[in-house]
VODRENPA-93087 format. One record per residue: residue number from 1; x, y, z of N, C-alpha, C in turn. Coordinates in Angstrom, 2 decimals, always signed. Layout:
% VODRENPA-93087
<NUM; <X; Y; Z>; <X; Y; Z>; <X; Y; Z>>
...
***
This chain:
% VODRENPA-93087
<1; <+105.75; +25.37; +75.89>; <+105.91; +25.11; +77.29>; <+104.54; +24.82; +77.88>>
<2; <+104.26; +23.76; +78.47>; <+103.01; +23.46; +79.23>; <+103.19; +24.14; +81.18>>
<3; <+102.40; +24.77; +80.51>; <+102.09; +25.33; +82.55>; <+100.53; +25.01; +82.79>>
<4; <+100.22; +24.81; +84.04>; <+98.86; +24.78; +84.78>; <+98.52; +26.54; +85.12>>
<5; <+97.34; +26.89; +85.18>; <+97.22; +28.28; +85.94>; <+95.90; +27.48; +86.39>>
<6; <+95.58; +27.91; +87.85>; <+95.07; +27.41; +88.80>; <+94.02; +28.42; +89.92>>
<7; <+92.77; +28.25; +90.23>; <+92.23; +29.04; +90.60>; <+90.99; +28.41; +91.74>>
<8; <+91.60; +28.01; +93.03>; <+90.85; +27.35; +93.95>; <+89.60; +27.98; +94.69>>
<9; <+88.58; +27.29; +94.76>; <+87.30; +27.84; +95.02>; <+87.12; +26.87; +96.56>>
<10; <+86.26; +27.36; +97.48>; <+85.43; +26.79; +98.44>; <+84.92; +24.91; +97.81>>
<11; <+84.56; +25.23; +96.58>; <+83.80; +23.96; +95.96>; <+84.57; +23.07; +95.19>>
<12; <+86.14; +23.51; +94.96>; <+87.05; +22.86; +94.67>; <+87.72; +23.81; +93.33>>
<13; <+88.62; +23.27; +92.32>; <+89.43; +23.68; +91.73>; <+89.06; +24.20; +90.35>>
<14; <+89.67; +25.28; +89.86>; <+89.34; +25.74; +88.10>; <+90.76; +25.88; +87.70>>
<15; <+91.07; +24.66; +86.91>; <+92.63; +24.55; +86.24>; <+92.18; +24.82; +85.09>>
<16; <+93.47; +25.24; +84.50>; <+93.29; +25.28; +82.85>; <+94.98; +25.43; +82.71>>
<17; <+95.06; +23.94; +81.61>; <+96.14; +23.77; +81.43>; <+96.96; +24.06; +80.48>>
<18; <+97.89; +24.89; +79.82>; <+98.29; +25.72; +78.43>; <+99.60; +24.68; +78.15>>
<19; <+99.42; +25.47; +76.45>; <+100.59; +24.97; +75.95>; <+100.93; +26.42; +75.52>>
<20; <+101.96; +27.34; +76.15>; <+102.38; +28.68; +75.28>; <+103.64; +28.34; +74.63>>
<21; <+104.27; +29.37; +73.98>; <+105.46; +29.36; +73.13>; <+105.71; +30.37; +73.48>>
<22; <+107.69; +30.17; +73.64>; <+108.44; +31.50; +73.86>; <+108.16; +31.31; +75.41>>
<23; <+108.99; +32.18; +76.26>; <+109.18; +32.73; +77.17>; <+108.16; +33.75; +78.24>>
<24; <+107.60; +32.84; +78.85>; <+106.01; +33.72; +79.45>; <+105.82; +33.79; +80.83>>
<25; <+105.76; +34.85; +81.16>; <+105.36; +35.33; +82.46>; <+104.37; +34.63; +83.81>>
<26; <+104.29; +34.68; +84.99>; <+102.92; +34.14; +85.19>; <+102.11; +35.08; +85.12>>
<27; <+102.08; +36.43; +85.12>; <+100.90; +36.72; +84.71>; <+100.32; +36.48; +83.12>>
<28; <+100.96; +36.66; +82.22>; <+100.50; +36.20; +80.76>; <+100.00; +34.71; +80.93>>
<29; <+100.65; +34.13; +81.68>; <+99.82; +32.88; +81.65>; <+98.41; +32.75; +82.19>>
<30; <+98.64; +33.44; +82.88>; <+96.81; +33.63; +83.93>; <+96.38; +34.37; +82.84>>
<31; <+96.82; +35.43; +81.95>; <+95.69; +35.98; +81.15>; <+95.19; +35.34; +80.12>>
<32; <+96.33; +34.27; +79.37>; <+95.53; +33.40; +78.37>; <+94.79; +32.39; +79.24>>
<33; <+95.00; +31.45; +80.29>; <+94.24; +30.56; +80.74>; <+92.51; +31.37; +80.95>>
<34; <+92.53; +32.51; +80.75>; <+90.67; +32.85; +80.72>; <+90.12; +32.61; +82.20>>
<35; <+90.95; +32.46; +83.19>; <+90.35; +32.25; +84.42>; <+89.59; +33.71; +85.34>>
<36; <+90.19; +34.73; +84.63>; <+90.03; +36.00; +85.44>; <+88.76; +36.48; +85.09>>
<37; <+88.82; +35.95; +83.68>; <+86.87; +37.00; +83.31>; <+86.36; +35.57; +83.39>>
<38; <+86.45; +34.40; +83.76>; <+85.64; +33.66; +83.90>; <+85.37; +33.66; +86.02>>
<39; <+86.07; +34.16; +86.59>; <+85.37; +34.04; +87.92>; <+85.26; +35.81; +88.22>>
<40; <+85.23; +36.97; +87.17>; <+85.20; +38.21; +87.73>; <+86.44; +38.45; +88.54>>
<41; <+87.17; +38.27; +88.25>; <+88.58; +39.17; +89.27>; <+89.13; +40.04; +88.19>>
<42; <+89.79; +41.15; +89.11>; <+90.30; +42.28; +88.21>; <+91.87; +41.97; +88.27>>
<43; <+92.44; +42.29; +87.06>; <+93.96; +41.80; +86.71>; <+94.69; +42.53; +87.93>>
<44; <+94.65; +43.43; +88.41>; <+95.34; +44.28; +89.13>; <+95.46; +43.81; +90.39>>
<45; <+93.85; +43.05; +90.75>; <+93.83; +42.73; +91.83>; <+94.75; +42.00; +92.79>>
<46; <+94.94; +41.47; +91.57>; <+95.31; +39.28; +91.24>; <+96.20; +39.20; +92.43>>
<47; <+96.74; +38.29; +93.12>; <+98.07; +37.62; +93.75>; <+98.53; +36.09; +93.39>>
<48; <+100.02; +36.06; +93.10>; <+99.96; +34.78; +92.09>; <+100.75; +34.27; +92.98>>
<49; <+101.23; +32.82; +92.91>; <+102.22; +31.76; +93.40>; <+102.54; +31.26; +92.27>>
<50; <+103.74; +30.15; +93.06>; <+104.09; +29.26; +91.51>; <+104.20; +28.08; +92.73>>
<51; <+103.64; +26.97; +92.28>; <+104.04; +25.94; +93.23>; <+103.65; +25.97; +94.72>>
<52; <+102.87; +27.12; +95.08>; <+102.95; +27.32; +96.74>; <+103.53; +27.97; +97.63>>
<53; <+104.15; +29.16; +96.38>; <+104.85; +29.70; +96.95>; <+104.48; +31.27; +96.50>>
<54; <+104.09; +32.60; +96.90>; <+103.96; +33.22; +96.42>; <+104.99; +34.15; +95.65>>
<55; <+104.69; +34.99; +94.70>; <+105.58; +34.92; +93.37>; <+104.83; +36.51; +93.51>>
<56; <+105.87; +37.07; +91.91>; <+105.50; +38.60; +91.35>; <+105.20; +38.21; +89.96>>
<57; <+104.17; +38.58; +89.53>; <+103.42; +38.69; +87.72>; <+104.34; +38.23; +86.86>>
<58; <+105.72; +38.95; +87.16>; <+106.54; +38.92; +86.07>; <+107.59; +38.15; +85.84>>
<59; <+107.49; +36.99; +86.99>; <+107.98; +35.62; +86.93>; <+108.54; +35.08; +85.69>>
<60; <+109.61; +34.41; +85.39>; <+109.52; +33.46; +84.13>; <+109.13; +32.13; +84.76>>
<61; <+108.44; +31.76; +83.85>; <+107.97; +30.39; +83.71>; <+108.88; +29.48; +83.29>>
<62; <+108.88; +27.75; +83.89>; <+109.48; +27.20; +83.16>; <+108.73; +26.06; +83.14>>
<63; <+108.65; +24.90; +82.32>; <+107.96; +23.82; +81.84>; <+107.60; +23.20; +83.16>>
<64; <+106.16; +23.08; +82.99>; <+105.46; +22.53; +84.45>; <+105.33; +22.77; +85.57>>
<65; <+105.55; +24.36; +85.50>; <+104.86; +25.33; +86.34>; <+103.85; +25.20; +86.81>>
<66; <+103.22; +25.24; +87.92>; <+101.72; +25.42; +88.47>; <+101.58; +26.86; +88.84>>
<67; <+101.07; +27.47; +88.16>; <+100.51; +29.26; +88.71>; <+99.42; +29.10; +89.66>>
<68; <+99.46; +30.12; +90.43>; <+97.99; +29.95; +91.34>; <+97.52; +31.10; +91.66>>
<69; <+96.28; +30.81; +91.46>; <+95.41; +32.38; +91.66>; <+95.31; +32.67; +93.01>>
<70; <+95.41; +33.26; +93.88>; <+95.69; +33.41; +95.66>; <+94.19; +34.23; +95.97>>
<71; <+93.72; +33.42; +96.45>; <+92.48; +34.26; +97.55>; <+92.79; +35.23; +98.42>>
<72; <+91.56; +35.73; +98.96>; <+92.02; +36.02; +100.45>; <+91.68; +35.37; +101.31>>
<73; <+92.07; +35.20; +102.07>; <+91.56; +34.45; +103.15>; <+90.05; +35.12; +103.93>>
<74; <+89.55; +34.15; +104.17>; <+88.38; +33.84; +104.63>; <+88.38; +34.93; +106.25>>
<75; <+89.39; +34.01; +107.22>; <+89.83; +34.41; +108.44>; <+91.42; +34.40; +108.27>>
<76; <+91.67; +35.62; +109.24>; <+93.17; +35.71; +109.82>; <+93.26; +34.18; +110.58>>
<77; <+94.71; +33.34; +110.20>; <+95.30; +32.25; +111.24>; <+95.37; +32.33; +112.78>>
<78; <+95.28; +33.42; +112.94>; <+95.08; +34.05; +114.47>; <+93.95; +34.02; +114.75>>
<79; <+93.16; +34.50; +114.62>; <+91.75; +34.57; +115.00>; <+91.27; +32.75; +114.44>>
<80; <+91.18; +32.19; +113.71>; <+90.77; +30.81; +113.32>; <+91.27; +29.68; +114.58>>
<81; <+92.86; +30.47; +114.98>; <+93.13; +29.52; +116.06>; <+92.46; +29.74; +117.82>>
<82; <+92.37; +31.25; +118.01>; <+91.67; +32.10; +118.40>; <+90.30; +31.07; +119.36>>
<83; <+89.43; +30.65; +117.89>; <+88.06; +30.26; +118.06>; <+88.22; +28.85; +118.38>>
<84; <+89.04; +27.67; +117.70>; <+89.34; +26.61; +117.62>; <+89.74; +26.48; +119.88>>
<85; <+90.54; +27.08; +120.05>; <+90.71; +27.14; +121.25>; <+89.57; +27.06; +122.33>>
<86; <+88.93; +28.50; +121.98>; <+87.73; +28.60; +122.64>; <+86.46; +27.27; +122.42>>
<87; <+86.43; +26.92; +121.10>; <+85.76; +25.55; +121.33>; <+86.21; +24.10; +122.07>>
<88; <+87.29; +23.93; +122.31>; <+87.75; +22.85; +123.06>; <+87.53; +23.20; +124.79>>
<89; <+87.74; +24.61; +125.21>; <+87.75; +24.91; +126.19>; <+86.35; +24.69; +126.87>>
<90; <+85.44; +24.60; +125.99>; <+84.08; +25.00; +126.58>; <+83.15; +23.11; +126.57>>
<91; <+84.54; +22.49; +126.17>; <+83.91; +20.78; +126.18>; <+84.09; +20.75; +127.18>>
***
C-alpha cells in the first residue's frame, strides 16, 4: 500500500512517501516514514489527520492516504482575526 506521511514546516513541506504491506495504522505509518526523530517530536505528542481532516493513531489506512503531522498553531483564529481587524481600523 503506498501512503504519504507528511510533516509541514513554516519553510515548507517534509513528505516521505511509503510503500508498507498488510494493513497499517496512521500512526505506524508516521513511525516508519522517520519523520518524528528526524524533526524531534515525541510519539505521544503527535496529532495526526488523513487528508485534512483530523484522525486517531489507530486509523486504517487505505491506498493513497495522505497522513499529516498537525502542529500547533502559531496563534488562536480569534486572536489572528482579533489583530487583522485592528490593522485595517487604524488605515
Amino acid at each position: 500500500m503506498r501512503v504519504e506521511v507528511v510533516y509541514a514546516l513554516a519553510s515548507g513541506q517534509d513528505i516521505a512517501v511509503l510503500d508498507l504491506a498488510g494493513d497499517v495504522t496512521a500512526f505506524q505509518a508516521v513511525a516508519a516514514s522517520g519523520l518524528l526523530e528526524r524533526h524531534g517530536l515525541a510519539a505521544a505528542d503527535v496529532k495526526l489527520g488523513v487528508s485534512g481532516r483530523r484522525t486517531t493513531p489507530d486509523r486504517r489506512l487505505r491506498e493513497g492516504d495522505r497522513v499529516e503531522i498537525l502542529r500547533a498553531l502559531a496563534m488562536e483564529p480569534n486572536e489572528a482575526r482579533r489583530l487583522r481587524a485592528r490593522a485595517v481600523r487604524r488605515r
